[in-house]
N, C-alpha and C positions, 0 to 999 in steps of 0.2 A: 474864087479859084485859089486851090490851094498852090505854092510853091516854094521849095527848099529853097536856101540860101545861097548857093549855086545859079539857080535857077532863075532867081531874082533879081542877083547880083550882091556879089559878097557887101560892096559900099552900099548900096541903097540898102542893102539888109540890115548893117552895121545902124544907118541914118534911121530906117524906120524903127527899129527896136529902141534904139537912144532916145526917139521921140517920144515914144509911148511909155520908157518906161517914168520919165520927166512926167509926162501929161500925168501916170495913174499914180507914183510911188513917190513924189515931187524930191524932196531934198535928201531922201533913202533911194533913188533910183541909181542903177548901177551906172561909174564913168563909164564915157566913150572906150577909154581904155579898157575896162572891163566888159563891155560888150563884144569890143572888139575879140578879145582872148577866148571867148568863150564860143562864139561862131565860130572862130577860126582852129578852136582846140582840137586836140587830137580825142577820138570817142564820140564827138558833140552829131547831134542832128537837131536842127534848128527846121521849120514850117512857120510860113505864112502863110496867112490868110488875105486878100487883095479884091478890090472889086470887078475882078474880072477882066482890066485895061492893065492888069499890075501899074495903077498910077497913085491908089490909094492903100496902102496897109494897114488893114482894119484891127489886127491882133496878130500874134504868135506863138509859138510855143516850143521849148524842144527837152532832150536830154541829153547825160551823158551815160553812155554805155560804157563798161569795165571789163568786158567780157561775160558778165555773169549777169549785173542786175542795171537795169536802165531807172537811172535814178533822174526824176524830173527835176530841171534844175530853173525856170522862169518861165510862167505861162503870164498874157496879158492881152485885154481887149479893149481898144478905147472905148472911152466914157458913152460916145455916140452911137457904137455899135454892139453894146453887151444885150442878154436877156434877147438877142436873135439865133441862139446855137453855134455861134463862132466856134466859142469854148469847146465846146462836145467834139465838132464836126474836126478840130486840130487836134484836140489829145484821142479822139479816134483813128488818124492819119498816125499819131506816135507810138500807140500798141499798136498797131499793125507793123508800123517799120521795127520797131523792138523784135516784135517776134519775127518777123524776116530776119532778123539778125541774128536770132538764136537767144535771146534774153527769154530764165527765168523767169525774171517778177520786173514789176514796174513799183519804184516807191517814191512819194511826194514828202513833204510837208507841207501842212495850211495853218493857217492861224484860228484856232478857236472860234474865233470870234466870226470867223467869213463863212456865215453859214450858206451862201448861194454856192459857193465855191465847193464846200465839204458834201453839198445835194449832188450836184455834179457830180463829185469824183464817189460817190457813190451807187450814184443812176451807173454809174461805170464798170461798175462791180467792185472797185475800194474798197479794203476792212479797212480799220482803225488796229495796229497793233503795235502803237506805241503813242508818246509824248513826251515832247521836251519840252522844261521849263525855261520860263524866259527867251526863248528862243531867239522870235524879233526882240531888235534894240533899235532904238532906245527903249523901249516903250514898254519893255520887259513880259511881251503876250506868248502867251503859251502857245506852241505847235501840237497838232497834232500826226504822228509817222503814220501811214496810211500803205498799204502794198494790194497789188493785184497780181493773182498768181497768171503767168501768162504761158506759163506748158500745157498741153492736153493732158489731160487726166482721164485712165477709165473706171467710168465711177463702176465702184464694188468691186474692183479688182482684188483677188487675193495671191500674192504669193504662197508657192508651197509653205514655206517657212511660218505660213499664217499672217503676216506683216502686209497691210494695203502699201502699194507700191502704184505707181504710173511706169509708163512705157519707156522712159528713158532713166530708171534709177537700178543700181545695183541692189539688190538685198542680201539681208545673210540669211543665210538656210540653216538651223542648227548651229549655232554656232562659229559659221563657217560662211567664206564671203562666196558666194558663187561664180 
């Protein structure tokens, strides 16, 4: 069962995120403090995942929206419960509420190196269109910037002007803004 942080309870939400991210990311896992801030931030939409009794929180995930682009900011599944769709079935719950919100694009970073993770956010529709060096630290692994465009687009659309556009953008015609 999926449930927002609200929904869960801001403190249990707080406790089961702090736990896991202890259990998966051990001495790089964010403080309580930092957990706290970021559920509770203004933008944030946090989801869990739960067995159904909400007594066990099997993973999470959420973002922060800017107005414009919902940038994923900590996804995480215990050790126990990964390689069952947790993952998928949470950041499928995030581009939906994204785009109920009116988000562009969804953009992550992954680490190089987590290829279960980069299949994922690819089976998701993911490009890769960027990287940062050194990203994590200590340990100095390279990220890779990864975005999903999350507008409808009509494919082949042409403006007069000749310029593919979708339904929600301005073009210029000639020179000129329409």
């Amino acid at each position: 069962m999926l449930l927002d942080a609200n929904e869960l309870g801001v403190e249990n939400a707080i406790a089961a995120m702090r736990g896991l991210e202890v259990e998966l990311f051990g001495n790089h896992a964010w403080s309580e403090a930092s957990v706290r801030q970021e559920i509770e931030g203004t933008g944030r939409t946090y989801i869990f995942d739960t067995d159904g009794h909400a007594h066990t929180v099997r993973g999470f995930a959420g973002y922060w929206y800017d107005g414009e682009d919902a940038e994923i900011m900590d996804v995480g599944v215990g050790k126990a419960y990964q390689r069952q769709g947790i993952a998928r079935a949470l950041m499928r719950q995030l581009i939906t509420r994204a785009r109920q919100q009116g988000a562009r694009r969804m953009l992550l970073e992954v680490s190089v190196i987590n290829e279960p993770a980069i299949a994922l956010y690819k089976g998701l529709g993911f490009e890769r269109i960027g990287l940062r060096k050194r990203y994590y630290q200590p340990e100095g692994i390279d990220a890779y910037v990864m975005a999903l465009d999350l507008k409808p687009r009509i494919i082949g659309f042409q403006s007069s002007g000749g310029t593919t556009t979708d339904d929600n953008e301005q073009t210029e015609q000639n020179g000129k803004e329409s």
